[in-house]
C-alpha positions in Angstrom: 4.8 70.8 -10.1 7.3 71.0 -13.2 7.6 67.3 -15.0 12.0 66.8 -14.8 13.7 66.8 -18.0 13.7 63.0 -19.2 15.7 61.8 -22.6 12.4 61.4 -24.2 12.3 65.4 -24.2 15.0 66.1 -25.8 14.9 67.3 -29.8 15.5 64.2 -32.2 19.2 63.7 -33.6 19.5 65.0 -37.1 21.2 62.5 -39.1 22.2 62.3 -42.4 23.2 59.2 -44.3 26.4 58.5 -47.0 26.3 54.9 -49.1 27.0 54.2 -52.5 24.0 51.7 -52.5 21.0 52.8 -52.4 19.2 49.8 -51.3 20.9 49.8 -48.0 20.0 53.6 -47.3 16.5 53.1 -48.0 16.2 50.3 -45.5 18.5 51.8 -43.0 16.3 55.1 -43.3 12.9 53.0 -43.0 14.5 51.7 -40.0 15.4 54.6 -38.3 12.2 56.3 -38.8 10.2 53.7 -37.6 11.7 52.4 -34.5 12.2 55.6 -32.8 12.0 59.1 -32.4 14.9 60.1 -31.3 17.0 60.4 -34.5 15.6 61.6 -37.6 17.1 61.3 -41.2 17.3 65.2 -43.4 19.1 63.5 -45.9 20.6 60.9 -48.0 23.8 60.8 -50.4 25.5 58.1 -52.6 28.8 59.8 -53.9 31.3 62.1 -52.6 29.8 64.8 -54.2 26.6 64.1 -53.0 27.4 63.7 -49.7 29.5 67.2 -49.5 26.6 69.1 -51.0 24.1 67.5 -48.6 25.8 68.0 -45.6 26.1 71.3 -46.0 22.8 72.1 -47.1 21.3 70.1 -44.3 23.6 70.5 -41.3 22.9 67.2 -39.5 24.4 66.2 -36.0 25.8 63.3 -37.0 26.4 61.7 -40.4 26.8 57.9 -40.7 29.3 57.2 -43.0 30.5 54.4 -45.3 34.2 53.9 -45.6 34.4 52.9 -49.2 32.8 54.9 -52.5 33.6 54.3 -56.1 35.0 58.4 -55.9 37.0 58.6 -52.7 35.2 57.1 -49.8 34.4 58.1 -46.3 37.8 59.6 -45.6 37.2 62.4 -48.6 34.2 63.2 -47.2 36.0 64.0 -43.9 38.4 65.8 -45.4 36.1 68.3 -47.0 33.6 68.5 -44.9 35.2 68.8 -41.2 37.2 72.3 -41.8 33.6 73.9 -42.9 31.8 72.1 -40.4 33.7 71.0 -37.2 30.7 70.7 -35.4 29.3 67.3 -37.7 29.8 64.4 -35.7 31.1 61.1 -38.3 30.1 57.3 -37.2 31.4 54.8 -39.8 29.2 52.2 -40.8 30.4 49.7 -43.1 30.8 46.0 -43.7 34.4 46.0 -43.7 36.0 45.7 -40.5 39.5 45.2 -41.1 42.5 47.1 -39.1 43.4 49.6 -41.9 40.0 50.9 -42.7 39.2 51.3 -38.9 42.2 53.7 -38.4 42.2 55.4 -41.4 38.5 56.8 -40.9 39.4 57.4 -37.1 42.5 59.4 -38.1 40.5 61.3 -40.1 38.1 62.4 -37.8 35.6 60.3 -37.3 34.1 59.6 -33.6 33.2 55.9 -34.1 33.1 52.8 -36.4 30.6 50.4 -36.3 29.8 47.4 -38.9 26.4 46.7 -40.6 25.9 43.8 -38.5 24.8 46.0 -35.8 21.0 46.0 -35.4 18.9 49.2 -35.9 18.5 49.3 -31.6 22.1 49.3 -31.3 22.5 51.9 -34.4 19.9 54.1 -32.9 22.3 54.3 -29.4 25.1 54.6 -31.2 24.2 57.6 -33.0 22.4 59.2 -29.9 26.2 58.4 -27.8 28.1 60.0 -30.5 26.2 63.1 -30.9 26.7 63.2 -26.9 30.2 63.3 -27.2 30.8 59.5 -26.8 33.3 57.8 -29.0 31.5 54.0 -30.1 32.8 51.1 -31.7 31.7 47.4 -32.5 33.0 45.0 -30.4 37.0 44.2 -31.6 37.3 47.3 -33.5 38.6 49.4 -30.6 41.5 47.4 -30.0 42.9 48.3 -33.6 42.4 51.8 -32.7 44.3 51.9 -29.1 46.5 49.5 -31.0 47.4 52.4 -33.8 47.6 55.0 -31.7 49.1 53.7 -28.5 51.7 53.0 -31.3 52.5 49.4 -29.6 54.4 46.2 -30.5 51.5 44.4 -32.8 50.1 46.9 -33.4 47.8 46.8 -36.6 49.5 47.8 -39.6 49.3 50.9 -41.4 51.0 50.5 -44.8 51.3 47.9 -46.6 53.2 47.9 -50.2 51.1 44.4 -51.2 48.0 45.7 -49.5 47.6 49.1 -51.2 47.7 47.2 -54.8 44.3 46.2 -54.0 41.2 48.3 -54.7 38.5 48.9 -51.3 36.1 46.6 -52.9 38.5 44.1 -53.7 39.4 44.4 -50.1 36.5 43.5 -49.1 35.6 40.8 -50.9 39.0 38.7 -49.8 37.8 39.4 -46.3 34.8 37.8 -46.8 36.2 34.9 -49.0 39.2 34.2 -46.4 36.2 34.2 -44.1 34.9 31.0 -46.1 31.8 32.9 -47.8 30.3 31.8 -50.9 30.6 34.0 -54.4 27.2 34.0 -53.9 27.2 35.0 -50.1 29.8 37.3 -51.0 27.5 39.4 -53.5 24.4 39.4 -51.5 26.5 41.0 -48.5 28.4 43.8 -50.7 25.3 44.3 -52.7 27.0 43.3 -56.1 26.5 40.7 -58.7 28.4 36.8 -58.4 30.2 37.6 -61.8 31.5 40.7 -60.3 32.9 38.8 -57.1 34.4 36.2 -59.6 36.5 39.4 -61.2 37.4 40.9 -58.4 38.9 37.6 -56.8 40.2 36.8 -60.8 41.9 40.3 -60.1 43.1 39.6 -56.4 44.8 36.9 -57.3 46.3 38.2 -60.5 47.9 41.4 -57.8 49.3 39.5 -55.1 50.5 36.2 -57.6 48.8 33.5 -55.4 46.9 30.4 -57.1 43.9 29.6 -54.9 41.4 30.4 -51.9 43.8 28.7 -49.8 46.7 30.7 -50.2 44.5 34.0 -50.5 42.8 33.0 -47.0 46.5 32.6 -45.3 47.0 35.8 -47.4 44.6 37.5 -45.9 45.1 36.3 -42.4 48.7 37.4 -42.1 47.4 40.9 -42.9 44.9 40.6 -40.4 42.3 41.2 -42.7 40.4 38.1 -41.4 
């Protein structure tokens, strides 16, 4: 009598990962491989470049993606890689998860967004769902995108004049400072030093002409960066 077809059968998702910091690929790759079989990592890239050149060397299923890269970010990769690929299957995965960077990777093409809060059992399912076909998202982050499209009254904002002064990075670390983080909290969850958290808030505060956390936090709040 023939054994039925079970999930455990099925061929292992090929997955390819994109981060600037190295660090954080090595222990998300450690992770996957140990937890499970049924995703497997062909490849790793920390640029742009890299990421473009590995992809289509390797041909994964899905790629999961950061958002921001010192030479163009997630979006780029997207934009050069879908038209050769369509088949590639994009989940975000990044710290940030303000409005903005949620739609803009969606717009692009991605099929989900999910923060690196998520544990590697929840990663694992998300990858296997999107390479099904499902579109996956951490909990809140949908609403921005129904929001965005749906085109409705609150909707999250796309452009913003004030807003697009400031660089990703900077971005993020406002979110996480309006979010009453530490420098030094701040550096251990964006992987950089404290002194270069102290320059990017010296420099966030220089751009939008505030004086303090205080006014940055309300700042950041009415952008709905918080």
């Amino acid at each position: 009598m023939l054994e039925p077809v079970t999930d455990t059968q099925r061929e292992p998702v090929k997955v390819f990962l994109v981060d600037d910091h190295a660090l954080f690929r090595a222990g998300v790759r450690t992770e996957l491989d140990s937890i499970t079989d049924e995703v497997r990592v062909v490849g790793e890239a920390g640029s742009v470049a890299e990421a473009v050149a590995g992809i289509a060397r390797t041909k994964p299923q899905v790629v999961l993606l950061d958002v921001h890269m010192p030479d163009g970010g997630g979006a780029e990769v997207l934009r050069r890689i879908r038209p050769e690929l369509p088949d590639v299957v994009f989940l975000a995965l990044s710290v940030s998860d303000a409005a903005e960077d949620v739609i803009a990777v969606i717009r692009a093409g991605a099929r989900g967004y999910v923060t690196k809060t998520i544990s590697s059992k929840e990663l694992v399912r998300a990858v296997v769902r999107v390479s099904d076909g499902d579109a996956v998202f951490s909990p809140r982050l949908a609403g921005f995108v129904l929001d965005a499209f749906a085109d409705r009254p609150g909707s999250a904002p796309i452009n913003d004049p004030e807003l697009d002064l400031l660089t990703p990075r900077e971005r993020d670390v406002l979110r996480l400072l309006a979010r009453g983080y530490a420098y030094k909290e701040i550096a251990s969850e964006l992987f950089i030093s404290v002194k270069t958290v102290e320059t990017h808030v010296s420099s966030v505060l220089r751009k939008t002409q505030l004086s303090n956390r205080y006014e940055l936090s309300r700042w950041a709040s009415d952008r709905r960066l918080v």
